[in-house]
C-alpha positions in Angstrom: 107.4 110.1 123.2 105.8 106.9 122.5 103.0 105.0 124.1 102.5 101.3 125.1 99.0 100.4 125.4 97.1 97.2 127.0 93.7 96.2 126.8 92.8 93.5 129.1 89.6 91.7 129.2 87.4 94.6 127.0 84.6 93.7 125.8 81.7 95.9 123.7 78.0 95.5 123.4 75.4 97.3 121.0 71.7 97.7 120.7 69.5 94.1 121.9 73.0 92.7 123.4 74.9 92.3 120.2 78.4 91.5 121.6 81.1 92.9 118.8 83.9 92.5 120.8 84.3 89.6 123.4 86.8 90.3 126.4 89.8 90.9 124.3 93.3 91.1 126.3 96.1 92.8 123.9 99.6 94.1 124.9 101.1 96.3 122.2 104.9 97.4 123.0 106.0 101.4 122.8 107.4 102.1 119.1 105.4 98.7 118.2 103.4 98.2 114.6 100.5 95.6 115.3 98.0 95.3 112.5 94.6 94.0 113.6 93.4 92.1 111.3 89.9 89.8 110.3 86.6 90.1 107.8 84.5 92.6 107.5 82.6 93.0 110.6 84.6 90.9 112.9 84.8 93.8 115.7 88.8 95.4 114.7 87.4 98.8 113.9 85.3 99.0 117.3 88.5 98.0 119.1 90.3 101.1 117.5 88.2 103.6 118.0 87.6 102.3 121.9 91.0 103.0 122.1 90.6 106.3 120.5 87.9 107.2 123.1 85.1 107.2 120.2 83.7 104.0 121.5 82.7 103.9 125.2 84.3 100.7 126.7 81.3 98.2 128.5 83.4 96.0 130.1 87.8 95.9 130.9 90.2 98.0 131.0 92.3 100.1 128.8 95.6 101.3 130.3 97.5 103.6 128.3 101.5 103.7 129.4 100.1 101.1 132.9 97.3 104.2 133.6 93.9 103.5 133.5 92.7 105.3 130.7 88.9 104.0 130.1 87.4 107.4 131.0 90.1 109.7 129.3 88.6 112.1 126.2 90.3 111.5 123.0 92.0 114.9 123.2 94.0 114.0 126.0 95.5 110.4 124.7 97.8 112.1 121.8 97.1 110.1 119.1 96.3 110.4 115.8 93.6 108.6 114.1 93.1 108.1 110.1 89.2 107.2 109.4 88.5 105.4 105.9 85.9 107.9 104.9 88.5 111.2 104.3 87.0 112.8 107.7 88.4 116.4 105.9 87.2 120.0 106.3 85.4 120.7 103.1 86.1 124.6 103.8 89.8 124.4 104.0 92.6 123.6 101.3 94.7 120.4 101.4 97.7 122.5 103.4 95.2 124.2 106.2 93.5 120.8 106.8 96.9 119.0 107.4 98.0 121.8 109.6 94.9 122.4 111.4 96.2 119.7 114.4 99.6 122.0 114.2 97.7 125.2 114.7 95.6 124.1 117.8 99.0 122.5 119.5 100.7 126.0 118.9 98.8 128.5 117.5 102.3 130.6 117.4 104.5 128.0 115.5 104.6 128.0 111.6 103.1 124.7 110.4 104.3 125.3 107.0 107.5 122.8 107.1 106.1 120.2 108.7 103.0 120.6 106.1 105.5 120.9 103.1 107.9 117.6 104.4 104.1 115.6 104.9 103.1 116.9 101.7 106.9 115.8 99.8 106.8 112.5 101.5 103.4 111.4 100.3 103.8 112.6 97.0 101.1 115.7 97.1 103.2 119.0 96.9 101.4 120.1 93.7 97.4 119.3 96.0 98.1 121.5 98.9 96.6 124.9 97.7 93.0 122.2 96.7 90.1 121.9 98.5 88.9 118.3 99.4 86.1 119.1 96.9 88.8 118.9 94.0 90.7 116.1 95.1 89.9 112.2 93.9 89.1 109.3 96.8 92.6 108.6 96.9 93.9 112.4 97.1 92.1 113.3 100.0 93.2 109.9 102.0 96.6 110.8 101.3 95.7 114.6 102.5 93.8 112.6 105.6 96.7 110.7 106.1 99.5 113.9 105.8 97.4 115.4 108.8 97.8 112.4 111.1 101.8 112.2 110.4 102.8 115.9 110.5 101.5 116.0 113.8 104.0 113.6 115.6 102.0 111.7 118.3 102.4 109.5 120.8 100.6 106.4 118.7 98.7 106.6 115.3 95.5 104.5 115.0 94.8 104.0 111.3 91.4 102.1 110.3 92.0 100.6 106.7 94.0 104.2 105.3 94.7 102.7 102.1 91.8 101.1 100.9 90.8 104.0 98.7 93.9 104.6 96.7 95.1 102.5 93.6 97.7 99.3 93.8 100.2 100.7 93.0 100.1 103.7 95.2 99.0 101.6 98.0 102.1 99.6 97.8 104.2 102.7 97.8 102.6 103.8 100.7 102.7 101.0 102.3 106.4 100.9 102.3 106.5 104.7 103.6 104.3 104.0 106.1 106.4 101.1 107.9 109.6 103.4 107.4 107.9 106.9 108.7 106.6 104.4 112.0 109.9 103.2 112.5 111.5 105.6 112.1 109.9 107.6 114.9 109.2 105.2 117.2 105.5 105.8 116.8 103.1 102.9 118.1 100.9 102.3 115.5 97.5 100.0 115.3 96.5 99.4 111.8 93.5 97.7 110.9 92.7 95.9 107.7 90.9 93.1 106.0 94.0 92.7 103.4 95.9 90.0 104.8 98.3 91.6 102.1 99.1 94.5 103.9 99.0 93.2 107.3 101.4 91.0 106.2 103.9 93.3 104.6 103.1 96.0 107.5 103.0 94.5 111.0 105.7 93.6 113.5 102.7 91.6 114.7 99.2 91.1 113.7 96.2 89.6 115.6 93.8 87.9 113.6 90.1 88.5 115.3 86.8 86.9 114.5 83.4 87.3 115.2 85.0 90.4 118.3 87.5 87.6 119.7 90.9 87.4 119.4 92.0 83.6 117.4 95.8 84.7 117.5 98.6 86.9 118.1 102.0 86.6 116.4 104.7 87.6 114.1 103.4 87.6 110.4 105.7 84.7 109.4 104.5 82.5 112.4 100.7 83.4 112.1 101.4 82.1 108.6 103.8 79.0 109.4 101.4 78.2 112.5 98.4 79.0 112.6 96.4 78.3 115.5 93.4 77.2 114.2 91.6 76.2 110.6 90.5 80.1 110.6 93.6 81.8 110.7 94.7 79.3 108.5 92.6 79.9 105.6 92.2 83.9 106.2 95.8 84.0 105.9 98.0 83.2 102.5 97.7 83.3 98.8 96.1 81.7 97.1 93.8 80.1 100.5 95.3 77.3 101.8 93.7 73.8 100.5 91.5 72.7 103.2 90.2 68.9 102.6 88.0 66.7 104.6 89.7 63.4 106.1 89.5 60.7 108.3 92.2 58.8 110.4 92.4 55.1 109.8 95.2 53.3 112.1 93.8 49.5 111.4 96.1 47.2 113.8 99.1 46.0 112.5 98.5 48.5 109.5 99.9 51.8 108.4 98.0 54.8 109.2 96.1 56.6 106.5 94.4 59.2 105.9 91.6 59.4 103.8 90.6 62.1 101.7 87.8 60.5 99.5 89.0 59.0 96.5 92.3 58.7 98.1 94.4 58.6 100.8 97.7 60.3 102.6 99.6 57.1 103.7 102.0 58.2 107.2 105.1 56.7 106.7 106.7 54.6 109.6 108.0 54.8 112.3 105.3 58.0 112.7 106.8 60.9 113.7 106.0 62.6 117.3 103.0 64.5 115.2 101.5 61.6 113.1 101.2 59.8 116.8 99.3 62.2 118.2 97.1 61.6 115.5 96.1 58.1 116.8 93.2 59.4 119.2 91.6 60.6 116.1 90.9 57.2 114.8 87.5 57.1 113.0 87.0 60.7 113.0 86.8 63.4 110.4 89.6 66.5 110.8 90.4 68.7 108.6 93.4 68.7 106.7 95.3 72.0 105.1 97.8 71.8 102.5 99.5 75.0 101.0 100.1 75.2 97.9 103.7 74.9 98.3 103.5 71.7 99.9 102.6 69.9 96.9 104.5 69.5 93.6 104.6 67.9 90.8 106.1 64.5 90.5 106.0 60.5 90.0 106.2 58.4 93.4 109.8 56.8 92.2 110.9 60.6 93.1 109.4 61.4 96.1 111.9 62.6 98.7 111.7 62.2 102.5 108.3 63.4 103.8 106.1 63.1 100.5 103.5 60.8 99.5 102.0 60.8 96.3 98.2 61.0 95.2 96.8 61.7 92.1 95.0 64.8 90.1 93.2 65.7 87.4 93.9 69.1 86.0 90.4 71.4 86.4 92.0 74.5 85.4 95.1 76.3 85.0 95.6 80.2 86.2 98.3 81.8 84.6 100.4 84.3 86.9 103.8 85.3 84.8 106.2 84.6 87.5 103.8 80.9 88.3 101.1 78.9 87.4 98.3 78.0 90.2 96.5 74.7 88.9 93.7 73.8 90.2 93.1 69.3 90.6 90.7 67.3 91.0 92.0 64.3 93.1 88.3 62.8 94.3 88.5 65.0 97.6 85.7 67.2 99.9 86.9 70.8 100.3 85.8 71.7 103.7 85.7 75.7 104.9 85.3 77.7 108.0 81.4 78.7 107.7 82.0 81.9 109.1 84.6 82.7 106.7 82.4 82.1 103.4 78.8 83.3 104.8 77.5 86.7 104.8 78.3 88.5 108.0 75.7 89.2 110.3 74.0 92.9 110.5 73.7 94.4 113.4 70.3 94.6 114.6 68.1 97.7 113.2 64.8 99.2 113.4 64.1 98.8 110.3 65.9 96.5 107.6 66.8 97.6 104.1 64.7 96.6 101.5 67.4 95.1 99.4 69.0 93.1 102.3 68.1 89.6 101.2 69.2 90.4 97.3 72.6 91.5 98.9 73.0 88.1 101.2 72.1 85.7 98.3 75.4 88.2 96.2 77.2 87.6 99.3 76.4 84.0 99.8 77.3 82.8 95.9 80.4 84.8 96.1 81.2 83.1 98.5 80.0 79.6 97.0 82.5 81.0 94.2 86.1 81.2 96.3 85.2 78.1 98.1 83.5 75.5 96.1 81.1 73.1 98.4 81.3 73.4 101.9 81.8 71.1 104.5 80.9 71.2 107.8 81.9 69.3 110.4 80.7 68.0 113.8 78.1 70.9 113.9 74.2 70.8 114.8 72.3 70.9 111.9 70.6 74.3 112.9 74.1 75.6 113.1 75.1 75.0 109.6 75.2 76.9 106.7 72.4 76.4 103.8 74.0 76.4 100.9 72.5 76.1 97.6 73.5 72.8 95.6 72.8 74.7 92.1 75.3 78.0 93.2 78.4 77.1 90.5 81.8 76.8 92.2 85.5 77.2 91.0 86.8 73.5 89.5 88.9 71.1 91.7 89.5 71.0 95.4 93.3 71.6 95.0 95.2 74.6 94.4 99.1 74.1 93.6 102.1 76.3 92.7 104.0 75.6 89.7 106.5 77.1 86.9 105.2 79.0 84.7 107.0 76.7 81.7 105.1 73.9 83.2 102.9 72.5 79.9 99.7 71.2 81.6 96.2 70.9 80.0 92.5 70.3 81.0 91.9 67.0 81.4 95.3 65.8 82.2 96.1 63.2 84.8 99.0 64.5 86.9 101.1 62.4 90.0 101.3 64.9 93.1 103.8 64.3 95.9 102.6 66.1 99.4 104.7 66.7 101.8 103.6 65.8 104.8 106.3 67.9 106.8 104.6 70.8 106.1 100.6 69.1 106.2 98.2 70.9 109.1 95.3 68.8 110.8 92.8 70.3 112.7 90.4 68.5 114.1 86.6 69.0 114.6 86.1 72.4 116.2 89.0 73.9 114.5 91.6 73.3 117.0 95.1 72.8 114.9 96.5 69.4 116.3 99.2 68.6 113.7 102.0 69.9 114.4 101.6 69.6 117.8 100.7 72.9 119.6 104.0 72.8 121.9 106.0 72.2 118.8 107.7 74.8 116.3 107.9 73.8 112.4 111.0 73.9 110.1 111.0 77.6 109.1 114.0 77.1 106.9 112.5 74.6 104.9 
């Protein structure tokens, strides 16, 4: 048996009013894998353990299989939850804490092949007769995990299971995980802050920040159209390039736009998109370019869709299958605040003594993944001080290329974007390029 479950309208306050989750309203399917997804902090673990039953529910519903389920103990949901921290008993070996669940189900079954397929599946036959006190981080995750799967529920809640074990285990387990799920039918919830495995994992994933939801989609769409400059840089590898512009549409003129130094030049007649851009005249947007969408190459070879600007090579990163070159083309990086600042804490009695030495870490950090910041359209109380001295990465644009591709420091290099695949958002966020009602070219 598999479970759907809907949360509609939940919301979850702590201590002084601190809202960490803000009316959410989520459907997830029987047999269905969502990954919930954000920073650190953003509210995706509270969600999971409300549904759990470990987190009282303030406000909404939670209605497990269409029955109201807000005041149901955690015994009586069947599911199976995997905490971070291990959560093993110390006292008993590897094999008794992953059939403990068995026994207490039916204390007159055997556990012992359920245990020994667990055990053979994730790899720790020769760790069953060890106690949790001999076992690595990543041994007694996998022994945490073992215990959640051999017991067969209705719906397994896992909050960041891998994030102890090593790459190349995670990425084995990863794959297991999907297949086990699927296999059974299970509804899962996964959270993580890896957009890597949420990626790779989730039939859907919805990306929250700050406790509310931004989106909810398939992991290729929440990638090919994201709904907003958030999603859009939390999601993809290496972050998208996010620049500050402004629309020029002079009369009897092309429209531009300008990004500094230079400037993206719609070609004519404008497509459905570019139009819409016309009521941003004046006004600074944001515009995100993916890697992908830019290559290297002179104007005379542009195909349809591309303009060319130029770049001055900052810094080349060296990946064996590609290079990722960072330019310099004159532009203003602008970031989602929230994305780059330190998170913050929720309000205690006392704070820690090293709290401000580990927000200035945080903070530079930061600085470092993003270079400057931009902000815009926001009060001047509301945004971020950032520190003009704080060093940041060189160039303001990231692009793929071969890995035979000969470029040095210094050089000057034609680009060719293609608009096609160019986002535009414009002052609070809000994606308006492409158009919300419209779908891009997945294919190309």
């Amino acid at each position: 048996m598999t479970r759907a479950i809907s949360l509609h309208d939940v919301s979850k306050s702590y201590t002084r009013g601190v809202r960490v989750v803000d009316r959410i309203s989520l459907d997830i399917s029987p047999g269905e894998f969502l990954v919930l997804l954000g920073p650190s902090g953003c509210g995706k673990s509270t969600v999971l353990r409300m549904i759990a039953g470990l987190e009282e529910i303030d406000e909404g519903e939670l209605l497990l299989d269409g029955e109201f389920a807000n005041g149901q103990a955690p015994s009586e949901r069947d599911m199976a939850m995997v905490f971070q921290n291990f959560a093993l008993y110390p006292s008993m070996s590897s094999r008794d804490n992953i059939g403990f669940p068995l026994r207490i189900e039916d204390p007159g079954a055997d556990p012992r092949p359920r245990v020994d397929a667990t055990a053979r599946m994730l790899g720790i036959e020769d760790l069953l007769d060890r106690y949790p006190g001999q076992l690595s981080g990543g041994e007694r995750q996998r022994v945490a995990m073992g215990r959640a799967i051999a017991r067969h529920p209705s719906a397994f809640l896992m909050d960041e299971p891998l994030s102890n074990l090593d790459a190349k285990l995670r990425n084995h387990l990863r794959a297991e995980i999907s297949a086990l799920t699927h296999e059974l039918g299970v509804t899962t919830v996964y959270v993580t802050h890896d957009q890597s495995e949420a990626m790779s994992l989730g039939d859907r994933v919805a990306v929250m920040r700050g406790g509310v939801l931004q989106q909810v989609d398939t992991p290729r769409m929440v990638y090919a159209l994201p709904r907003n400059v958030f999603v859009a840089a939390f999601i993809g590898t290496p972050r998208i390039n996010l620049l500050r512009g402004m629309v020029r549409a002079p009369l009897g003129g092309a429209m531009t736009i300008s990004l500094g130094k230079q400037y993206l030049r719609l070609p004519e007649p404008l497509s459905r998109d570019h139009q819409l851009l016309r009521v941003q005249q004046g006004r600074e947007i944001i515009v995100g370019l993916r890697s992908e969408a830019i290559r290297i190459g002179k104007a005379e070879s542009a195909r349809p869709g591309e303009v060319p600007i130029n770049g001055l090579v900052e810094h080349v990163e060296y990946q064996g299958h590609e290079n990722l070159v960072h330019f310099n083309t004159g532009s203003v990086p602008a970031v989602v605040p929230e994305l780059e600042a330190p998170r913050p804490s929720r309000p205690t009695r006392r704070r820690r003594r090293d709290g401000t030495v580990l927000d200035r870490l945080r903070e530079k950090a930061g600085a470092l993944r993003s270079g400057s910041v931009a902000v815009l359209d926001r009060p001047s109380e509301e945004r971020p001080q950032t520190s003009a001295s704080v060093p940041r990465l060189p160039g303001d644009l990231i692009v793929r290329t071969t890995p035979d591709m000969a470029l040095r420091h210094g050089m000057h290099v034609p680009l060719l974007v293609d608009l096609a695949h160019m986002f535009v958002f414009d002052q609070d966020g809000e994606r308006i390029c492409p158009a919300p009602s419209r779908l891009p070219d997945l294919e190309a």
